[in-house]
N, C-alpha and C positions, 0 to 999 in steps of 0.2 A: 579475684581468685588468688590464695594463697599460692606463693611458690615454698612453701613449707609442705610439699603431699609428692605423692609420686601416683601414677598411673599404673596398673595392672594390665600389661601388655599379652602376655602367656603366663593363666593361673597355672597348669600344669595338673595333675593327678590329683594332690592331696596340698595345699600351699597354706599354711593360718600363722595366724600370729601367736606368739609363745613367748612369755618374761619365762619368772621362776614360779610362776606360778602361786595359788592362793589358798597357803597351807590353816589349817586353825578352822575350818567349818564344817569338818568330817560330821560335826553331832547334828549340821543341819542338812545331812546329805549330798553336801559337795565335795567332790577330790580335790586334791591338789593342783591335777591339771602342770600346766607348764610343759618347758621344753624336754623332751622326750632323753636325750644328751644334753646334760647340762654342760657337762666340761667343753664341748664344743660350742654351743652358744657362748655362752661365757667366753671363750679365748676369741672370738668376733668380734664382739663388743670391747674386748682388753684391747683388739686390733686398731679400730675407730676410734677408740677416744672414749667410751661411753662408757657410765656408769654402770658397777654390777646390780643387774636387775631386771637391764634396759627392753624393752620389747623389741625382738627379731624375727624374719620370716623364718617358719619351718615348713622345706618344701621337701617333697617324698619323691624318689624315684626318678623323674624326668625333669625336674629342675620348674623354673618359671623367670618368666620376666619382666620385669618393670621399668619403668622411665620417670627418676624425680624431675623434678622441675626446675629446682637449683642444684648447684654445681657442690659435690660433697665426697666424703671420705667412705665407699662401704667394704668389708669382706667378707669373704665367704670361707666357711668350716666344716667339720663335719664330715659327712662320705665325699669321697673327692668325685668330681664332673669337670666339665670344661668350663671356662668361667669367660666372655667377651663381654665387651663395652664398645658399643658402638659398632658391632660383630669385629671388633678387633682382639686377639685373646689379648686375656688377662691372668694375673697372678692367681691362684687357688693358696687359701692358707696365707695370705694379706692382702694390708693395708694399699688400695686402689684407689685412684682421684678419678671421679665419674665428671664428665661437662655435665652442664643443665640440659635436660633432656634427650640424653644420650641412654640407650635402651642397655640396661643390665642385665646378664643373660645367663641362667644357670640352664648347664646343659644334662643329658641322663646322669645319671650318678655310674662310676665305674666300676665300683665296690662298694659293700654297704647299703643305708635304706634313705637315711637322711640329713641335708644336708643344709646349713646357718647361712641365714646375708643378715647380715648387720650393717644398719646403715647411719652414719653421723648422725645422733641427736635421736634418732630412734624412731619406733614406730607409734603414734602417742593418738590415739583411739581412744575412746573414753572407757578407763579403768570400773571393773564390776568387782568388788570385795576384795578390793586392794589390788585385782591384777588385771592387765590385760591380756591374758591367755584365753584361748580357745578351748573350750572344753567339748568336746565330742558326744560325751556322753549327759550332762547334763543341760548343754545349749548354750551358757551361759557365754559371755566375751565374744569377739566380733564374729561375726560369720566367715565361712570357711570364701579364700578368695574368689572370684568370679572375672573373668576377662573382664577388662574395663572399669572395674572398683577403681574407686580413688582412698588413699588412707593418708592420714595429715601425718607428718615429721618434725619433733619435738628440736630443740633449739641444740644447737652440739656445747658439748659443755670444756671446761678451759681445758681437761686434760689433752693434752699431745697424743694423735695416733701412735699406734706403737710402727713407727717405719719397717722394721726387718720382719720377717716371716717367723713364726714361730712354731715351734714342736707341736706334734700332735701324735695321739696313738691310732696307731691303723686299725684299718677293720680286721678283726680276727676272724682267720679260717674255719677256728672252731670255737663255739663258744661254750665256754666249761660257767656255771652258776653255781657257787658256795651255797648252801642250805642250811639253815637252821632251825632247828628244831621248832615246830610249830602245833600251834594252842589244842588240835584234832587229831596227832597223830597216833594215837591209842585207837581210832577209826578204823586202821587197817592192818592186814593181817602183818604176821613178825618179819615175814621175807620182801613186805614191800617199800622198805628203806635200800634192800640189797640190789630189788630192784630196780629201783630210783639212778642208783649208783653206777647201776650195771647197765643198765639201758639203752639201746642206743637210738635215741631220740634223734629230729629234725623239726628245725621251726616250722611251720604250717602256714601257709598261704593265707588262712584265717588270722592272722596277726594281724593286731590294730594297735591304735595308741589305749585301747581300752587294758590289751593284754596281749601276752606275747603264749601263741597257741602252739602247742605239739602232736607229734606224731611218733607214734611208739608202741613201747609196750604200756599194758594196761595196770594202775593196781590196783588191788584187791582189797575190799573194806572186810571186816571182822562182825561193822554195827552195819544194819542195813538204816531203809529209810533217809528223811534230811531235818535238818538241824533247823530249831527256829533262827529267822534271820540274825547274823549276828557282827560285831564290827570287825572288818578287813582293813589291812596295811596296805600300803606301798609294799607290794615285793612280794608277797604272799603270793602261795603256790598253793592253789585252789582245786579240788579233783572234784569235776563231775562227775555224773551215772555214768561218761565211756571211758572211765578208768586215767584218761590221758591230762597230765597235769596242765594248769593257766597259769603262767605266773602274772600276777596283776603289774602292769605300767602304770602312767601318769593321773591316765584318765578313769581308771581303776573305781567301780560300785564302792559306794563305804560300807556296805551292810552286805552279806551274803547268807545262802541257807546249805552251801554245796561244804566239804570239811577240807580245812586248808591244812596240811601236813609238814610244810615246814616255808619259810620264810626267808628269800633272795636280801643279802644286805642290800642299800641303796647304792653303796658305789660302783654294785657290779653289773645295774641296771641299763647303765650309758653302751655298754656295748652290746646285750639283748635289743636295742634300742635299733642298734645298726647291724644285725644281724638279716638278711632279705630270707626268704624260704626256701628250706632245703640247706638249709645249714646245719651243719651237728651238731648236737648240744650232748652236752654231758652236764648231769648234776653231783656234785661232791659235797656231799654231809656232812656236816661242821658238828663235833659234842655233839653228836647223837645217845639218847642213851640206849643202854645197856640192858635193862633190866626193867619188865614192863611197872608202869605205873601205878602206886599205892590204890585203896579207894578214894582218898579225900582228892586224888591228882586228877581222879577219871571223873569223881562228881564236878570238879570244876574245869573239865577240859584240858590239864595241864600234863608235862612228860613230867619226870622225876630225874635229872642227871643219876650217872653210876655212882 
């Protein structure tokens, strides 16, 4: 039996494995997928030693715990919890030396939704279209964890853990979403960018990795009916029949028939990500235009800047 794996002690709520995911197959109907927060994963991995890319647990809410087998470097990122080794606490936001089968232990999360271990050499499960991520919604990459999983631990590589603790951005109180003008929004009536704007939204409980759900006010289409299926982004703000916007996450359909009205850039996705239910949202219009859309914009979906 390899001492290269670690034991799944306490999966916890929601715990899978997430690189950066496996961008390039949207035409064959898969997402991107990956870690939900990238800047946090990523700053786990810069902790350990590992390569950017490297596959890390992402566990939700109440944490999980595992026990390697050999003796290594992991940390953990992301929403902060309590973090013990061996039930002794440990650092949050660094670089920790775990003994060989000593139990690694993420506790509920304090703030936030989701939170990184990253562990020396990484989690190395066998890669499906380049990634080892978990995708939710299409099945693909390993299965969601199960008490008592074993997963194998790729070999650590020459870089030096990063020793001292490093920055990170907190979870915000409120989460404000830049919007961009998007492919449907001649869909709806002239006041429902003001009231996009105006809104005073709260994440929803329905939030998944598929997409990040609200609660608010509703808005108002112009065109009734839906749209034949059509290609969706990362970040896309999707409005179905009850008026209340989806901005699309990781795990995100590629193809929809509901009208997306305008479009979340990616960097501002990581903290949607760590937003838990019952948080404010506000959304703020980026170059919205002005002035409704010619014919040739409307026959092909597009806005027209002022």
């Amino acid at each position: 039996m390899s001492e290269r794996a670690l034991s799944v002690v306490r999966a916890g709520a929601l715990t899978c494995v997430q690189d950066e995911g496996r961008p390039g197959y949207a035409h064959l109907g898969v997402p991107r997928s990956g870690a939900l927060d990238l800047p946090a994963s990523r700053l786990a991995n810069r902790l350990v030693g590992n390569a950017p890319g490297t596959a890390v647990l992402e566990a939700t809410l109440n944490g999980c715990a595992v026990r390697p087998r050999r003796a290594l470097t992991v940390a953990v990122t992301g929403a902060p919890c309590a973090v013990t080794v061996a039930g002794r606490p440990a650092a949050w936001g660094a670089a920790v030396r775990v003994p060989a089968g000593a139990v690694v232990e993420l506790g509920a999360v304090t703030c936030g939704v989701r939170s990184y271990l990253a562990l020396a050499g990484g989690i190395d499960v066998d890669p499906v279209l380049g990634s080892r991520s978990t995708d939710l919604l299409s099945g693909l990459g390993p299965p969601i964890l199960e008490d008592g999983a074993v997963l194998p631990l790729g070999r650590p590589g020459d870089a030096c853990p990063y020793g001292d603790g490093a920055p990170a951005p907190g979870v915000p109180g409120e989460l404000v979403l830049p919007v961009l003008p998007g492919p449907r929004a001649d869909w709806f009536t002239a006041d429902a960018v003001a009231v996009l704007a105006a809104g005073r939204y709260r994440v929803s409980a329905a939030s998944n990795r598929i997409g990040l759900r609200t609660e608010g006010p509703a808005l108002r289409r112009v065109i009734e009916g839906e749209l034949p299926s059509e290609g969706v982004v990362l970040g896309a703000v999707q409005v179905p029949p009850d008026g209340r916007p989806v901005v699309f996450l990781a795990d995100h359909p590629t193809t929809g028939g509901y009208p997306v009205i305008g479009v979340v850039p990616e960097p501002a996705l990581a903290a949607a990500a760590q937003s838990p239910p019952g948080t404010p949202l506000r959304f703020t219009p980026r170059r919205w235009p002005l002035v409704p859309p010619g014919p040739q914009a409307r026959a092909r979906g597009l806005c027209r800047p002022a």
